[in-house]
Every structure is written in C-alpha cells, then in structure tokens.
C-alpha positions, -999 to 999 in steps of 0.1 A, spaced: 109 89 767 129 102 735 145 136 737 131 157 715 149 170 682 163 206 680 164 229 653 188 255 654 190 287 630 216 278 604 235 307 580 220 305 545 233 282 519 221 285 484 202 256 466 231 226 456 241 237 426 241 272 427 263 299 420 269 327 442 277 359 424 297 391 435 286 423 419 307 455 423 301 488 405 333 499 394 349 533 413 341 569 404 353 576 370 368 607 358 346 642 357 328 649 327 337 685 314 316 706 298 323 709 261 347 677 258 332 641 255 349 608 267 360 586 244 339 561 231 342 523 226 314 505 208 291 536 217 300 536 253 315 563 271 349 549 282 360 575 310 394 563 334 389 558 370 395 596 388 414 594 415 388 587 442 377 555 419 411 544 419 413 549 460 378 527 460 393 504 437 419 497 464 396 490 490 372 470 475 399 446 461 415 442 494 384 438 512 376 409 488 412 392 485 402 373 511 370 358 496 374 327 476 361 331 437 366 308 409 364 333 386 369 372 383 347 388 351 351 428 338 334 443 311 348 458 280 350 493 294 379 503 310 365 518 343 358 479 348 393 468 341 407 497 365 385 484 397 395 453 391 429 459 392 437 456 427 417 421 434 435 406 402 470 418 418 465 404 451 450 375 439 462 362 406 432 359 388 429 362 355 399 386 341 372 374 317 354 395 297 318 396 299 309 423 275 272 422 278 272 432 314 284 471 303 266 501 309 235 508 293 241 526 261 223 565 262 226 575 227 230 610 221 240 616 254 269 593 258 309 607 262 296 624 298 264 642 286 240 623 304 256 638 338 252 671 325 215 668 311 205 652 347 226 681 364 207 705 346 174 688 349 167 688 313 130 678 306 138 646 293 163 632 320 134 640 343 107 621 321 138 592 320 133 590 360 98 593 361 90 567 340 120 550 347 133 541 313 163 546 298 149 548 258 129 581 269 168 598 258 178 605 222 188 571 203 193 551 236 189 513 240 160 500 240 142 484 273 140 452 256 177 447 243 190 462 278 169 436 299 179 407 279 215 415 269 221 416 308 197 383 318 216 366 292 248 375 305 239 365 343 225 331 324 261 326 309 283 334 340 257 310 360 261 281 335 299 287 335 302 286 370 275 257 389 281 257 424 308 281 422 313 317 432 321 344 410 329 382 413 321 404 382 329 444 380 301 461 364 286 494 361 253 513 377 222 507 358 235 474 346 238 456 386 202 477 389 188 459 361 198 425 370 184 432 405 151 448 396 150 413 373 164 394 406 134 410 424 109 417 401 109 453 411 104 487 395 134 489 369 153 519 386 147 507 421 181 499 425 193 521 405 214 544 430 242 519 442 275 538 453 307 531 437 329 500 445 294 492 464 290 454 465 258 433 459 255 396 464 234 374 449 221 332 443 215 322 415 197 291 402 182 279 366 154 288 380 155 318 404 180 347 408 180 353 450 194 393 459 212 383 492 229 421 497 229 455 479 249 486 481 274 472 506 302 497 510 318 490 540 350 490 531 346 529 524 340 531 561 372 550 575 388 526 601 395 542 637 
C-alpha cells in the first residue's frame, strides 16, 4: 500500500520571474507655515525632512539594511533622497532616480497649501475626498496623467529588475495610487499610509500582487 503524499503550507513565493518591490513613504517633512510656501522643483513642493522624518528615516533604513535589494530608487524630491539616506549608508547602494514616482502635483495649492486648505476644511478639499480625485483642486494633475505617469514607472522598475527585489522611497498619494491600481480599488483607499510606513508588493507583466501595506513596525518603541 503506497503512503500517501503530503502537502504542507509553504511561505509565498512570487510567480518565476517576478520582481518583488519595497515601497516606503518617505518621513514627515518639515511644517508648512502659514504665509510662507516651500520651495518648488518642477511644481512640486520640495519641503526637507523635520526632525521626526529624519528619526523615521533612521529606523526604516536600519530595519531594512538587513534585507537584500538589487536596487535602491528615490524620486526627484528631496524628502525622498533624505529617507533614503540611512539604507544607502549602511548599505552602499547607490540611488536611482525614478522621477515619475513623485507626488502628485496640486496646482495652486502646492509649497504647503494643500495642508492648510484640508486643515481648514475648505469646500473644495472636502469635494477632493468625497470624490476622491485629486484634479477637483485649482490647476492640479489630472487623473489620467497621475494614473499613468505612476503605472509607467512601476512598468519600468519591474522591467529593470526580473526576478529581483527592489526598494523605492516615494511619497503618499503616489504608493496609494499604485496600490488602488495593484487592487483595483477606490483611488484614495490607501491613501492614509503613515510615514516611513512600508508596503510590499509582486509584480508580474501581467498582475501587480499588494502583499503588505502601512507596515510601521519599526516605529514601534522597543522595551
């Protein structure tokens, strides 16, 4: 009589081929003040890490130094560059600069008036959340350039990388957008991820696989 075959549970492994891809928001950035703007790069408000982002930039990189990655990518915008930082120090890896993968660009309200006008719950911040788009403000990008600026960029670091795994610093609404378009969910679904919170995904030429969101562990004081 044959014994019969066993099958155990096994971790996950993505399809051969694939490339797994680290997202991390980038840490808090300085406060916006009332009456003074950031400055701006290519329409972007360009803000420095604060000195909490900096902390979290800290953590995160050491809590990742002991991941493998073939490749490390930032953005154009410095609070990017700054989070990154510590992983490129205690690893040696040397950036690449995905430039599509930036924020979403708000228009009118860029250089720090976006926090305000959500502070303040101006009428059209609160039409921006309750129909979830970001074009609803004042000369902002439009739904259609933001949703395929970002797929293209995912497509590029994916074809870069096959069966690799790759760790790119980005900002809020951009890692939402790639994982409402992971997903297929509402576009601000994910919208709220903390900063230095980590997401982790698959992706495939044919499927992008969320396998962890808003992971911020390493926040977590030690006792």
């Amino acid at each position: 009589m044959s014994t019969p075959r066993r099958f155990s549970q096994v971790p996950y492994q993505g399809p051969p081929g694939s490339t797994e891809l680290v997202l991390v928001r980038h840490g808090a950035s300085a406060d916006a003040v009332e009456g003074e703007d950031f400055e701006l790069l290519d329409g972007h408000g360009n803000p420095p890490l604060s000195d909490i982002g900096r902390e979290q930039a800290e953590l995160v990189g050491a809590r990742l130094a002991h991941e493998h990655f073939d490749a490390l990518y930032v953005t154009t915008l410095r609070r990017t560059v700054e989070t990154a930082a510590p992983l490129i120090r205690l690893t040696g890896l040397v950036p690449l600069v995905e430039a599509d993968l930036r924020e979403v660009r708000l228009g009118e309200w860029e250089g720090g008036l976006f926090r305000q006008k959500v502070a303040d719950g101006d009428p059209v911040a609160q039409k921006m959340l309750t129909e979830e788009r970001w074009d609803v403000v004042p000369g902002a990008e439009s739904t259609a350039e933001f949703t395929d600026r970002i797929h293209d960029a995912i497509t590029r670091i994916a074809g870069a990388h096959p069966g690799g795994r790759v760790v790119a610093f980005s900002h809020g609404a951009a890692i939402a957008e790639v994982l409402a378009q992971a997903t297929g969910s509402r576009p601000f679904a994910f919208l709220m991820s903390d900063n230095s919170a980590i997401a982790r995904l698959i992706l495939t030429p044919e499927r992008w696989i969320l396998r962890g969101f808003n992971d911020t562990s390493h926040l977590v004081p030690q006792k």
